[in-house]
C-alpha positions in Angstrom: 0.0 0.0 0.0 2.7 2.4 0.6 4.4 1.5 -2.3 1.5 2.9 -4.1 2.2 6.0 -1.9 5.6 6.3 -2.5 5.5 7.0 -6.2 3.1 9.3 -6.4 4.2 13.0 -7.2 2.5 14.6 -9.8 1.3 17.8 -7.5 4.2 18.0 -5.2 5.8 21.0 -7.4 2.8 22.9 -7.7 1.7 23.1 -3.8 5.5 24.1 -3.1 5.3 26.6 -5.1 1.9 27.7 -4.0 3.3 27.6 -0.1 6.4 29.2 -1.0 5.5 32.0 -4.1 3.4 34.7 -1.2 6.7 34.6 0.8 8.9 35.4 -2.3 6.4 38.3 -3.6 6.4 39.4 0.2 10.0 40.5 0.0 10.6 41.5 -3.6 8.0 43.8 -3.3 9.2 44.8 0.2 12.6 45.2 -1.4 11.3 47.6 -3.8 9.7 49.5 -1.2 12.9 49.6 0.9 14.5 51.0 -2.6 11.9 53.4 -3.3 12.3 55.1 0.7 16.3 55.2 0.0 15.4 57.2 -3.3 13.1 59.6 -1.7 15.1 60.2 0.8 18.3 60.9 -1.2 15.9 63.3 -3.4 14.5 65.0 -0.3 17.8 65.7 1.2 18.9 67.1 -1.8 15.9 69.1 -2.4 16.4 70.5 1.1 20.2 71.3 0.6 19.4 73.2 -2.6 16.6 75.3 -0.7 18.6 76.1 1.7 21.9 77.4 -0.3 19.1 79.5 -1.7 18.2 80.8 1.7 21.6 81.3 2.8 22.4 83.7 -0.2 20.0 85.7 0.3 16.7 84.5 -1.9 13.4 84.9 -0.9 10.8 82.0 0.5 9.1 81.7 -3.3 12.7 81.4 -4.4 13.7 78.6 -2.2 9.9 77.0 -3.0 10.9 77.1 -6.4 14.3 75.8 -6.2 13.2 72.9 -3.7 10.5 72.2 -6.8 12.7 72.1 -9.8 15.4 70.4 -8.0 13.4 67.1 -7.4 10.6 64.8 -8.8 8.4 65.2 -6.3 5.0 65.7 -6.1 4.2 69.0 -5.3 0.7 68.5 -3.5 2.2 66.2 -0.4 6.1 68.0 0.1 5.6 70.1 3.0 8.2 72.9 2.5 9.2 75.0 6.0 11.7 77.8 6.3 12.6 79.4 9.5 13.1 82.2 10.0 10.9 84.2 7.3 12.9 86.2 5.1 12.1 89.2 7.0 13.8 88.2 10.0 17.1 86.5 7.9 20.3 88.6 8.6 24.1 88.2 7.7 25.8 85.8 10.1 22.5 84.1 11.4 21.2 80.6 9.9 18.4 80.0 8.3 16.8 76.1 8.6 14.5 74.5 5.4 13.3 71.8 6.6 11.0 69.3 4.1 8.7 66.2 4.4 7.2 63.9 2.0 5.3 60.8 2.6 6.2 57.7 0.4 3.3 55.6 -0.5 4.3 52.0 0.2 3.1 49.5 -2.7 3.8 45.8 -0.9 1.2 44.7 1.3 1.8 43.3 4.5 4.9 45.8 4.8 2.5 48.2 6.6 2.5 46.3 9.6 6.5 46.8 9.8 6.9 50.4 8.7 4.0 53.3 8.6 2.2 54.1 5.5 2.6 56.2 4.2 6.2 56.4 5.6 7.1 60.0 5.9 11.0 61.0 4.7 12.1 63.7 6.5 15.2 66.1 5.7 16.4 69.5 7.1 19.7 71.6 6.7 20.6 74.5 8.1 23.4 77.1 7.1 24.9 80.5 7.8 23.0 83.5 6.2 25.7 84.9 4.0 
């Protein structure tokens, strides 16, 4: 009887690959995820380094908006954008601080319970006013 057992296999490749194939799309999508926070985050730093070289040479808060803007592919509805101090209180030899945020939409499921999402990126520099 176990003989008859013993050699039968036709479905064994398809129900490992059925237990095992959730796993695997688990963590390549997570691993895009995990690539797609790293690029954000590298944008939004940048973005925030550019608006605040603007600051610190002087230019005004729609200048440093628009540099942040045209320095990055972001999308302009969800970046928060803050500058302090207003450009009215900026003087030589203070700093000024821009500061932006930018939530990341997260495309894997299950990788919510992990991480937030939308996981916010967060980035600020700050430099001397020239």
């Amino acid at each position: 009887m176990f003989k008859k057992l013993k050699g039968r296999e036709n479905g064994q490749a398809m129900v490992e690959m059925a237990l095992i194939l959730p796993v695997l799309l688990v963590l390549i999508f997570g691993a895009i995820d995990f690539g797609r926070i790293c690029y954000y985050s590298i944008t939004v730093n940048n973005a925030a380094r550019i608006g605040v070289r603007v600051a610190s040479v002087g230019g005004s808060d729609t200048a440093i908006n628009a540099a942040v803007h045209n320095s990055a592919v972001l999308d302009e509805t969800v970046l928060t954008i803050q500058i302090d101090p207003s450009a009215s209180l900026r003087s030589s030899g203070g700093e000024v601080t821009v500061a932006l945020s930018y939530p990341v939409d997260l495309i894997a499921p299950l990788i919510n319970v992990i991480i937030p999402d939308p996981f916010i990126v967060n980035a600020d520099f700050t430099m001397r006013v020239e």
